[in-house]
C-alpha positions in Angstrom: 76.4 34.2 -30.5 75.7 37.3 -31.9 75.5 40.4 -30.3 72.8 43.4 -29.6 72.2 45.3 -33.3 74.6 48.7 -33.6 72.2 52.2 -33.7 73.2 52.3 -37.4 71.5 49.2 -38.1 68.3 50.1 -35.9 68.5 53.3 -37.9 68.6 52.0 -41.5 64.8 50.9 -41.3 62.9 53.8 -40.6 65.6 55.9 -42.6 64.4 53.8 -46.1 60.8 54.6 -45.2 61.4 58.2 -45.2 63.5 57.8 -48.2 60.8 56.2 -49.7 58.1 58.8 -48.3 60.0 61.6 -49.6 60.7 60.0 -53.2 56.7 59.5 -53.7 55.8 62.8 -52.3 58.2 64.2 -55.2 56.4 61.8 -57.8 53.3 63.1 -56.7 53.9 66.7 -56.7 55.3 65.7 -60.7 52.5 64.1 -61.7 50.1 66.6 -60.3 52.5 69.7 -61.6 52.4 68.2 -65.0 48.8 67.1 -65.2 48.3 71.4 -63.8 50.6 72.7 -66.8 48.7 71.0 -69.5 45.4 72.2 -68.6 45.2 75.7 -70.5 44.6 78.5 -68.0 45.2 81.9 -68.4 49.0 82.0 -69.0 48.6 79.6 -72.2 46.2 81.9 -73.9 48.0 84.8 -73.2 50.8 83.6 -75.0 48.6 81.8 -77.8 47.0 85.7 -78.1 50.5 87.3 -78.1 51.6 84.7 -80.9 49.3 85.0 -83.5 49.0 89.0 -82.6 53.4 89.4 -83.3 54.9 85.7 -84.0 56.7 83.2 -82.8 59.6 85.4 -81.7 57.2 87.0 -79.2 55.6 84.3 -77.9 59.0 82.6 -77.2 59.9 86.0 -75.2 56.3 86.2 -73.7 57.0 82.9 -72.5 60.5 83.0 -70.7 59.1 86.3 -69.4 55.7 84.5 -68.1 58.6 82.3 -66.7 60.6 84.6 -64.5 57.3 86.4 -63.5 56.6 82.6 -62.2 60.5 82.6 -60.1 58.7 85.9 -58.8 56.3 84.0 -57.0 58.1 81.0 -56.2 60.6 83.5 -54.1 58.0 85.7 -53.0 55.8 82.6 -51.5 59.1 80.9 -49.8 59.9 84.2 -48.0 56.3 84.6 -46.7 56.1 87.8 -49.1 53.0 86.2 -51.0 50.8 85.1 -47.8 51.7 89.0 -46.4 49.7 90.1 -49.9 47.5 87.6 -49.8 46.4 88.2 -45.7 45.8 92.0 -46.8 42.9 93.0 -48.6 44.3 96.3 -50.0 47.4 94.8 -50.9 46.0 91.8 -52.6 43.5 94.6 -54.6 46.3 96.8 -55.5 48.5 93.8 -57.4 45.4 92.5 -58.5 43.8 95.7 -60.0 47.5 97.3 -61.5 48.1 93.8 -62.8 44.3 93.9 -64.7 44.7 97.3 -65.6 48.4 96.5 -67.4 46.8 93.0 -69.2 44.0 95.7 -70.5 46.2 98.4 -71.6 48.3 95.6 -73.7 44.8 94.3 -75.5 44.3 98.1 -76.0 47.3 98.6 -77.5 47.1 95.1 -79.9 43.7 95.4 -81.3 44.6 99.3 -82.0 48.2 98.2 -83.9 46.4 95.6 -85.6 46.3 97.3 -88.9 50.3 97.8 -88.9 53.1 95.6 -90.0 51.7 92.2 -90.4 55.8 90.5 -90.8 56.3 87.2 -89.7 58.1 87.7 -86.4 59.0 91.0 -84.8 62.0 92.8 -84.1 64.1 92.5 -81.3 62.8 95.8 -79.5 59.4 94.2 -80.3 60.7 91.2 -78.5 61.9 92.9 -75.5 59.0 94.4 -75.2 57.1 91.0 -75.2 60.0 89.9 -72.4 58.8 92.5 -70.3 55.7 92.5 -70.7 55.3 88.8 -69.7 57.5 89.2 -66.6 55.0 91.9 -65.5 51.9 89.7 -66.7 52.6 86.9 -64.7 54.5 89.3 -61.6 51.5 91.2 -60.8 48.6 88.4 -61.1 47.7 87.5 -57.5 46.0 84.3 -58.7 49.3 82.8 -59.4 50.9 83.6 -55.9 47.7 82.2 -54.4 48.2 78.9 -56.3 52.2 78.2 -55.4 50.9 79.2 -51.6 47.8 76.3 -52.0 49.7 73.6 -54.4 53.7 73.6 -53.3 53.0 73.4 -49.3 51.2 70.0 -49.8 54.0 68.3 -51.3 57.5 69.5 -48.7 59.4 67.3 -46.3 58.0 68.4 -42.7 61.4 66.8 -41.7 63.3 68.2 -44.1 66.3 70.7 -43.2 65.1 73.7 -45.7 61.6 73.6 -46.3 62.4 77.1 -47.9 64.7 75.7 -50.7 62.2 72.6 -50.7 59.3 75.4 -52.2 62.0 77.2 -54.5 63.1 73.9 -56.0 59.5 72.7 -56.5 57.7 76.1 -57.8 61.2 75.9 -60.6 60.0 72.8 -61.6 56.3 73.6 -62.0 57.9 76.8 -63.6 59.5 74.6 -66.0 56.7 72.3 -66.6 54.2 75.7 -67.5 57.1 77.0 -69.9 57.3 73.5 -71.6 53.5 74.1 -72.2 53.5 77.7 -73.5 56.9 76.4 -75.9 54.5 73.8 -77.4 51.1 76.4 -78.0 53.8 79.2 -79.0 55.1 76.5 -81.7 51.0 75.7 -82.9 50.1 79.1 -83.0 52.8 80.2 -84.8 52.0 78.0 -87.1 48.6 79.2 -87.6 49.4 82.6 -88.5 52.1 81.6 -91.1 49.0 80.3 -92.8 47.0 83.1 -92.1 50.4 85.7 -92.7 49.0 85.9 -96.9 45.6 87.0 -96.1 46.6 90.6 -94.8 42.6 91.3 -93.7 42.0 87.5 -91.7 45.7 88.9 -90.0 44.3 92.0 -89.0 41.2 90.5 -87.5 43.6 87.9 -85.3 45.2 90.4 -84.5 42.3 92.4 -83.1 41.2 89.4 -81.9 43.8 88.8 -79.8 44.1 92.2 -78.4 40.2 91.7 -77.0 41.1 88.5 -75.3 44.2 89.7 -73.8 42.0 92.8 -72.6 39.3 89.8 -71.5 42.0 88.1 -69.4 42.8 91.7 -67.9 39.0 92.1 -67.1 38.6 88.7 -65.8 41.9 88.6 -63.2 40.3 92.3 -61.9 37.1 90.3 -60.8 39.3 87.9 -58.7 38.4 87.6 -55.1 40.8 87.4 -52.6 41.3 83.7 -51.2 39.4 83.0 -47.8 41.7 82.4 -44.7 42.0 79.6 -42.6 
């Protein structure tokens, strides 16, 4: 005759179901993270601009700076920083408006150096430059705090014992997934101005034409509203 079943046994049923719950929540969040970084936005033609404005060495460093300026957000939404910003309309105007001002000033500053040297990649202070710039890019656009804060939430363990490492883990990966996006347009843009690097005047007006859509993006993200509470 067998006896009662132990707790552990009792247990093991609903503990596979949340196993299971938890495992398709994560292949959802992928699919939808994936199917997010593929559609171009804003981040993929600002490195597509910086590309064919300096070369593939910049875009490469635009794009792991676009990257960390991403980790900015991913921290800043986990410890409640980004909803604080987001809740107050000066705040949210002041990032918003310094961040527009910056992407302006960088257009500026590529459709005036558009008649210099038109080398193949740029040095590394040039790249630097490009590092930092895309750190600050991506840091001070409100847009992109407002999407971790809409997207990542959906997609964490109510149950789980760090919902806070949860949203850092998944904001890396979409991280991850954008960079692998901005790798592949850095990689086709570069090739486009290798075919374009002979024809010194077709350069000079990609370059200018990059520095008015950067300026564009800059003019755009300043007429950004703030997301509606609640």
């Amino acid at each position: 005759m067998t006896g009662p079943p132990s707790p552990k046994t009792c247990n093991r049923g609903p503990l596979r179901y949340e196993n299971r719950m938890i495992e398709t929540n994560f292949w959802l969040f992928l699919a939808a993270a994936c199917l997010i970084a593929a559609v171009p936005g804003p981040g993929i033609f600002y490195v597509a601009a910086r590309t064919l404005s300096e070369g593939r060495a910049s875009g490469f460093a635009s794009t792991a700076g676009t990257a960390l300026g991403g980790l900015v957000h991913v921290v800043a939404g986990s410890l409640g920083i980004s909803a604080i910003i987001l809740a107050s309309a000066e705040l949210f105007a002041a990032v918003k408006f310094v961040g527009a001002l910056y992407l302006v000033w960088l257009g500026i500053k590529t459709f005036r150096g558009a008649g210099r040297a038109m080398s193949l990649e740029g040095g590394p202070a040039g790249d630097k430059r490009a590092f930092r710039d895309g750190v600050l890019v991506e840091a001070l656009n409100p847009k992109t705090a407002a999407f971790f804060l809409a997207f990542i939430p959906q997609f964490l363990d109510p149950a789980g014992s760090n919902p806070t490492l949860q949203f850092i883990m998944l904001g890396a990966i979409s991280v991850a997934l954008n960079s692998l996006a901005d790798i592949v347009v850095v990689l086709m843009a570069s090739a486009t101005r290798a075919q374009l690097i002979g024809r010194p005047h077709l350069m000079r007006r990609l370059s200018q034409g990059s520095g008015v859509f950067i300026a564009g993006l800059g003019l755009s993200l300043a007429l950004v509203r703030r997301p509606a509470n609640g």
